[in-house]
TIBA-635752 format. One record per atom (N, C-alpha, C): residue in one letter; chain; atom name; y, x, z. Coordinates in Angstrom, 2 decimals. Layout:
<sites>
  type  mol  atom        y        x        z
     A    A    CA        Y        X        Z
...
</sites>
This chain:
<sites>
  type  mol  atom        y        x        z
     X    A     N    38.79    25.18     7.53
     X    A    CA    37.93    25.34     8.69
     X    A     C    38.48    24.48     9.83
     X    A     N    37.74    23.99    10.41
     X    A    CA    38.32    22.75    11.35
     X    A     C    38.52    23.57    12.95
     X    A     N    38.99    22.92    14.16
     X    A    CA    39.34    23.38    15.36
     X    A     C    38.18    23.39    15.89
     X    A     N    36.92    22.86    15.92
     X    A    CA    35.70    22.40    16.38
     X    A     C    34.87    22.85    15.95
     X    A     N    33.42    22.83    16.45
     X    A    CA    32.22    22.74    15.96
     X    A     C    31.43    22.54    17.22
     X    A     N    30.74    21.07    16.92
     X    A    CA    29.53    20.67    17.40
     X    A     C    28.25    21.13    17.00
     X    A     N    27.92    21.28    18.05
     X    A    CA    26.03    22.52    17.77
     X    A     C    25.27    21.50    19.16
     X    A     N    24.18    20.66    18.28
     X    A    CA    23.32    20.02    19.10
     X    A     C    22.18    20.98    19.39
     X    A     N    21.27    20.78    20.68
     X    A    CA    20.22    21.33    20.90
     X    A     C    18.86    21.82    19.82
     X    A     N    18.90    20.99    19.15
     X    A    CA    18.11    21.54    17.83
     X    A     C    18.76    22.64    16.56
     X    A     N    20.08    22.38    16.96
     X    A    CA    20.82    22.80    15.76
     X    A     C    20.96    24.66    16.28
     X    A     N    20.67    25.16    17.03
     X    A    CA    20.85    26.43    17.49
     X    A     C    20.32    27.41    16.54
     X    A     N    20.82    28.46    16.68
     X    A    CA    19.63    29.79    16.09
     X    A     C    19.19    30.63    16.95
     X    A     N    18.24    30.98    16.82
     X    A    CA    17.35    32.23    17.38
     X    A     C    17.51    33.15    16.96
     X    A     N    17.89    34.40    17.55
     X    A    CA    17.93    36.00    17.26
     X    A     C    17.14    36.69    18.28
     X    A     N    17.50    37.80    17.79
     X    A    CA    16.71    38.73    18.25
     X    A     C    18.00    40.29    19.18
     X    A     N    17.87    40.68    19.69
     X    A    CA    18.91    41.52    20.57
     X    A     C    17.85    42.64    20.69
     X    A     N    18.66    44.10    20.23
     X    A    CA    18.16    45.31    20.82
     X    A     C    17.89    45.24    22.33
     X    A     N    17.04    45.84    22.80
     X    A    CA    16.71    46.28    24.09
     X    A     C    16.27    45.43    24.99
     X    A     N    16.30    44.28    24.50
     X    A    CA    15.16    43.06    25.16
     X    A     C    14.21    42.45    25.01
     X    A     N    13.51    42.38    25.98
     X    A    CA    11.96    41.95    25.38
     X    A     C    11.40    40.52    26.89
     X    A     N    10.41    40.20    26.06
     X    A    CA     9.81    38.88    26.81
     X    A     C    10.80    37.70    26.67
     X    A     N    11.73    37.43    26.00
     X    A    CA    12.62    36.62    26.09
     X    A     C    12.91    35.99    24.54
     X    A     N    13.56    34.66    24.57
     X    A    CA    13.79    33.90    23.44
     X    A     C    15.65    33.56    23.78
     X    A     N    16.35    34.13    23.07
     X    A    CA    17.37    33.91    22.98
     X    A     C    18.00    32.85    21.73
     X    A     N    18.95    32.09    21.78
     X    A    CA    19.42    31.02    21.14
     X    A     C    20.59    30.92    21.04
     X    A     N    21.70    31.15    19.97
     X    A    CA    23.13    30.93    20.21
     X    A     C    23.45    29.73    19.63
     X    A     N    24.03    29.20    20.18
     X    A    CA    24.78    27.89    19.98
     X    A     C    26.26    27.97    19.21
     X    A     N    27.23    28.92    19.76
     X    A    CA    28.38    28.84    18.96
     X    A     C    28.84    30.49    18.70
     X    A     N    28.97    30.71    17.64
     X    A    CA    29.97    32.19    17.10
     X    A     C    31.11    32.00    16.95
     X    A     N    32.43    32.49    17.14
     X    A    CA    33.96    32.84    16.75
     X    A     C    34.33    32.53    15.39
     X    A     N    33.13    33.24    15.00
     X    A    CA    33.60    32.60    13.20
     X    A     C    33.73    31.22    12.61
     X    A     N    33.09    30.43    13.66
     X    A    CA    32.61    28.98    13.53
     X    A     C    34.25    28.22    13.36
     X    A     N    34.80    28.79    14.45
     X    A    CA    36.10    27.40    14.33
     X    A     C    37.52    29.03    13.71
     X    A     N    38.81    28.33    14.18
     X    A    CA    39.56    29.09    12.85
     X    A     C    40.08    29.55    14.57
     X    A     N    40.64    30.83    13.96
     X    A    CA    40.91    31.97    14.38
     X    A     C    39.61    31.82    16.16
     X    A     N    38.65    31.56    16.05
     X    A    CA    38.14    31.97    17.08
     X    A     C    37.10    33.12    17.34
     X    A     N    37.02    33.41    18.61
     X    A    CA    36.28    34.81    18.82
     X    A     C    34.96    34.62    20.10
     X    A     N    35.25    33.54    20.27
     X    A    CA    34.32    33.38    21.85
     X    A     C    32.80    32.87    21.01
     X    A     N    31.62    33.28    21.75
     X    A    CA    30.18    33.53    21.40
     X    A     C    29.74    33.02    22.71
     X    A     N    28.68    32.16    22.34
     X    A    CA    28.18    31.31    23.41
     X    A     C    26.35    31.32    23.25
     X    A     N    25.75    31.74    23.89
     X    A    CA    24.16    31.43    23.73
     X    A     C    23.42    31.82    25.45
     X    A     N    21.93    30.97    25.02
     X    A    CA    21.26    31.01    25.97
     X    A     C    20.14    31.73    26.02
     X    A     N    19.78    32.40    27.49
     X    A    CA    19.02    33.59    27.02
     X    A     C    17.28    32.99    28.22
     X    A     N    16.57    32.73    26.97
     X    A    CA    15.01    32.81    28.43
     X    A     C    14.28    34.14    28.59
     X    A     N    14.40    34.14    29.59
     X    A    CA    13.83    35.44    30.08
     X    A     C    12.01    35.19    31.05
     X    A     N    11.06    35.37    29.99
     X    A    CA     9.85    35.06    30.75
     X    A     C     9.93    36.36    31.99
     X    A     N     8.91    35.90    33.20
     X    A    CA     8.66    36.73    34.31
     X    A     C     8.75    38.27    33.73
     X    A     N     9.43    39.12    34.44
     X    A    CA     9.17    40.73    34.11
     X    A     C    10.04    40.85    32.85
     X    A     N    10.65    39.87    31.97
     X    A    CA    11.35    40.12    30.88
     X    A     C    12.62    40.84    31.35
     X    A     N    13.28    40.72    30.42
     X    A    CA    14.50    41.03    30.80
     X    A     C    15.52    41.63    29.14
     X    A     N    16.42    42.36    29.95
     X    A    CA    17.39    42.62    28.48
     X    A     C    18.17    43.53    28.58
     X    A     N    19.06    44.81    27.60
     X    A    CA    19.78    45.94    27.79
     X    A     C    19.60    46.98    28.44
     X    A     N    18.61    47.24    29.17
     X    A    CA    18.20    48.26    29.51
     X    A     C    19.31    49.28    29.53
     X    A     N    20.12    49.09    29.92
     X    A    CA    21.55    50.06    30.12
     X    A     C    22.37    49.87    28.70
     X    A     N    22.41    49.23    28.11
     X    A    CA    23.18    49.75    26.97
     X    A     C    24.40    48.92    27.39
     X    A     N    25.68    49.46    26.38
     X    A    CA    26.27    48.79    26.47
     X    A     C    27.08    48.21    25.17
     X    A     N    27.97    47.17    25.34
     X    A    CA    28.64    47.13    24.10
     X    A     C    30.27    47.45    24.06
     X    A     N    30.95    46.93    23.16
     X    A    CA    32.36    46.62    23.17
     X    A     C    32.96    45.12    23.27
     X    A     N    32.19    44.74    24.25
     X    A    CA    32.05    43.16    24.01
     X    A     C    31.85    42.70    25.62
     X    A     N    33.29    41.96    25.84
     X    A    CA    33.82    41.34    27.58
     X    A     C    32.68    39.85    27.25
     X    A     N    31.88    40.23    28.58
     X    A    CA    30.27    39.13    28.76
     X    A     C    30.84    38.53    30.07
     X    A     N    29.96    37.28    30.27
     X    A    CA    29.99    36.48    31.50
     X    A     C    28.90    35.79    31.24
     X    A     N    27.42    36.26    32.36
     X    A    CA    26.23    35.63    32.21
     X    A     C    26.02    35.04    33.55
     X    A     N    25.75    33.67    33.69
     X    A    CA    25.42    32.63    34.30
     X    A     C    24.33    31.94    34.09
     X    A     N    23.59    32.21    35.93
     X    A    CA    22.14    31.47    35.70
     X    A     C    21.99    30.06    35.78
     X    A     N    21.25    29.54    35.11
     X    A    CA    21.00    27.92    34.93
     X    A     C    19.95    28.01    35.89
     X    A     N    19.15    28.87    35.79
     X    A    CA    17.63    28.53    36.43
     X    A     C    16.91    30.13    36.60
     X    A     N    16.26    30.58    37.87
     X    A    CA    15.49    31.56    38.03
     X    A     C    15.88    32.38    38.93
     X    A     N    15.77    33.13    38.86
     X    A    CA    15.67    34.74    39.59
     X    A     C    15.68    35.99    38.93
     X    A     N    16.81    36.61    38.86
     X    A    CA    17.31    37.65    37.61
     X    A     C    17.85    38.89    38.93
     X    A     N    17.60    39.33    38.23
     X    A    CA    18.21    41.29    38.73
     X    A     C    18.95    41.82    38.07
     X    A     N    20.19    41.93    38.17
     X    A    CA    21.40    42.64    37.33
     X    A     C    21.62    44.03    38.17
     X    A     N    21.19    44.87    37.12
     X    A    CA    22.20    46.20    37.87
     X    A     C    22.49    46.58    36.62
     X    A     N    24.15    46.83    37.25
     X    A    CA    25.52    48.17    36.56
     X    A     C    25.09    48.87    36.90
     X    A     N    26.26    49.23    35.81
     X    A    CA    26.09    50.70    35.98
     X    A     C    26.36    51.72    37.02
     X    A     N    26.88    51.22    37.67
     X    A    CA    27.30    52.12    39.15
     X    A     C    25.63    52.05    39.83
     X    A     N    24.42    51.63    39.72
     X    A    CA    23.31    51.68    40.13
     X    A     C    23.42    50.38    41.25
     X    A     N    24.30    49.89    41.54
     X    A    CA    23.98    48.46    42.38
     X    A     C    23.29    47.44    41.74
     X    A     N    22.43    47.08    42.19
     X    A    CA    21.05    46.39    41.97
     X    A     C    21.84    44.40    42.72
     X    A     N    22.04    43.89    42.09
     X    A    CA    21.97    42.34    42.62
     X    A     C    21.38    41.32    42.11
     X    A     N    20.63    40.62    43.33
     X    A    CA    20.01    39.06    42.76
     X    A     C    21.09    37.96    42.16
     X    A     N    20.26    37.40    41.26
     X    A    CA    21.55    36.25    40.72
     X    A     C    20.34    35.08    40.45
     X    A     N    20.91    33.95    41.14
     X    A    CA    19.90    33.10    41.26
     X    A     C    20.63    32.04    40.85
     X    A     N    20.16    30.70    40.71
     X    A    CA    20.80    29.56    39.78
     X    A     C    21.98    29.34    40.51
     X    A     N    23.13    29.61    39.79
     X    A    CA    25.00    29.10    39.87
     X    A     C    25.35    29.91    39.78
     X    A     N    24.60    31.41    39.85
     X    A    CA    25.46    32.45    40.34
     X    A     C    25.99    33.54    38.79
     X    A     N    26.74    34.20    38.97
     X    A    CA    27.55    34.76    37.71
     X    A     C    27.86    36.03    37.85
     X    A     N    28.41    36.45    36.93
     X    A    CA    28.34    37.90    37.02
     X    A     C    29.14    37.93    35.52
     X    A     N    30.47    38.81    35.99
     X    A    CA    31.26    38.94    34.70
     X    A     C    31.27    40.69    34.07
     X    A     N    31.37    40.84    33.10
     X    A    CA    30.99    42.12    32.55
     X    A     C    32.46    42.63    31.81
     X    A     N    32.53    43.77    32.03
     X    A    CA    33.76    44.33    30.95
     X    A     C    32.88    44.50    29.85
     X    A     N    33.98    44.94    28.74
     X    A    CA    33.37    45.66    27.47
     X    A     C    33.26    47.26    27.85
     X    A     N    31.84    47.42    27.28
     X    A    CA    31.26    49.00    26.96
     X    A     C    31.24    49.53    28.41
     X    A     N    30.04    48.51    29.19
     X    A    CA    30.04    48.70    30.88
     X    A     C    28.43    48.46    30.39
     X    A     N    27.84    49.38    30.97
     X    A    CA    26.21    49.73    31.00
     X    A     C    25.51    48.60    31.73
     X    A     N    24.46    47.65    31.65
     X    A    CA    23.63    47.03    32.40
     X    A     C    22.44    46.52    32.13
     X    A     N    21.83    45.90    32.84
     X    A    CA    20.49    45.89    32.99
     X    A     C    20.05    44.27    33.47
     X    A     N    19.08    43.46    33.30
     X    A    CA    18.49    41.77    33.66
     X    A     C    17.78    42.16    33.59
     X    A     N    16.54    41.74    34.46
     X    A    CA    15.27    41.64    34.73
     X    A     C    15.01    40.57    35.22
     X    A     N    14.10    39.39    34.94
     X    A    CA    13.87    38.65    35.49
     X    A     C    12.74    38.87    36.56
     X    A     N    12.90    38.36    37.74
     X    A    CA    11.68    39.09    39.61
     X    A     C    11.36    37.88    39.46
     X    A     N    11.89    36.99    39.21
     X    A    CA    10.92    35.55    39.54
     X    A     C     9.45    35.07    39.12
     X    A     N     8.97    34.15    39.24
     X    A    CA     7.58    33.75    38.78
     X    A     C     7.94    32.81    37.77
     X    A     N     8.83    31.99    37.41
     X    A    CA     9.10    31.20    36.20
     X    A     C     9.86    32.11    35.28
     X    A     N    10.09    31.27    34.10
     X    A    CA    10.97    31.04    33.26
     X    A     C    12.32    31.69    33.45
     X    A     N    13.05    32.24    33.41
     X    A    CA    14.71    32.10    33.74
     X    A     C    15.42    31.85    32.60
     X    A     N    16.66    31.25    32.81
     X    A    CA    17.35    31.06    31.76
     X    A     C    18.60    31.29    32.24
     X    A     N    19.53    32.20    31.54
     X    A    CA    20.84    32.42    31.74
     X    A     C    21.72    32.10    30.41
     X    A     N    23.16    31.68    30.58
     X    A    CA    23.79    31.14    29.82
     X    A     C    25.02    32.51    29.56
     X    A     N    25.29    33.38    28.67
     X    A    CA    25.62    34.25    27.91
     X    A     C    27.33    33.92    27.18
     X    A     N    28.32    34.07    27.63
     X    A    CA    29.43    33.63    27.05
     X    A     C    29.87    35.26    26.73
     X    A     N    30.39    35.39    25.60
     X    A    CA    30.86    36.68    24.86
     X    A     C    32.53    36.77    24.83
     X    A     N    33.62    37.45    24.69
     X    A    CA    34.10    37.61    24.15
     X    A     C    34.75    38.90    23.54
     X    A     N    35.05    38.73    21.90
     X    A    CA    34.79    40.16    21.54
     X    A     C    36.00    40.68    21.51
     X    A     N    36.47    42.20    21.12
     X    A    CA    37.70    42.60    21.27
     X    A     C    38.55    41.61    19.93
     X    A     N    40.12    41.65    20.40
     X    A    CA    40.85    41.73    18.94
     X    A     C    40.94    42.73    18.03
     X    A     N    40.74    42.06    16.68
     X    A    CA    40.55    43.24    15.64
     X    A     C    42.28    43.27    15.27
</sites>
């Protein structure tokens, strides 16, 4: 297994994620891809009113960054914040939250994972 892996724009996959809807998600790189790695990388579109997680949470330390739009993140503590293109927002593992996209376009946020050590 090599140190690398290149993933061009066509070369992505599409999944599908519990608890989100209106949206086309795309990952570009998994952990399993290069040798001993764990970091997960994909991009998430969120049409108007879409959004994703609806409170759930995982076991899995997130950092989602907007490329483009107008998104609504609320934790779980019930604080409600706008995140608009540059802006970020880092997540622990198995921390409750919530995206909604408020805007009138498209949004797209960029999704970096990393999962616990096994």
């Amino acid at each position: 297994m090599n140190g690398y892996k290149v993933t061009k724009k066509e070369e992505c996959c599409i999944y599908e994620a519990a608890g989100h809807n209106e949206c086309k998600l795309t990952r570009y790189h998994d952990g399993a891809e290069v040798e001993d790695g764990r970091l997960w990388f994909s991009r998430s579109h969120f049409l108007p009113h879409g959004g994703g997680t609806n409170f759930g949470a995982n076991g899995i330390e997130s950092i989602y960054y907007v490329e483009k739009g107008k998104l609504l993140f609320t934790g779980e503590d019930g604080k409600e914040t706008i995140l608009e293109e540059g802006d970020s927002v880092h997540i622990a593992a198995n921390s409750a939250k919530s995206v909604t996209n408020v805007g009138t376009e498209t949004a797209v946020m960029l999704v970096f994972y990393l999962p616990p050590v096994k």
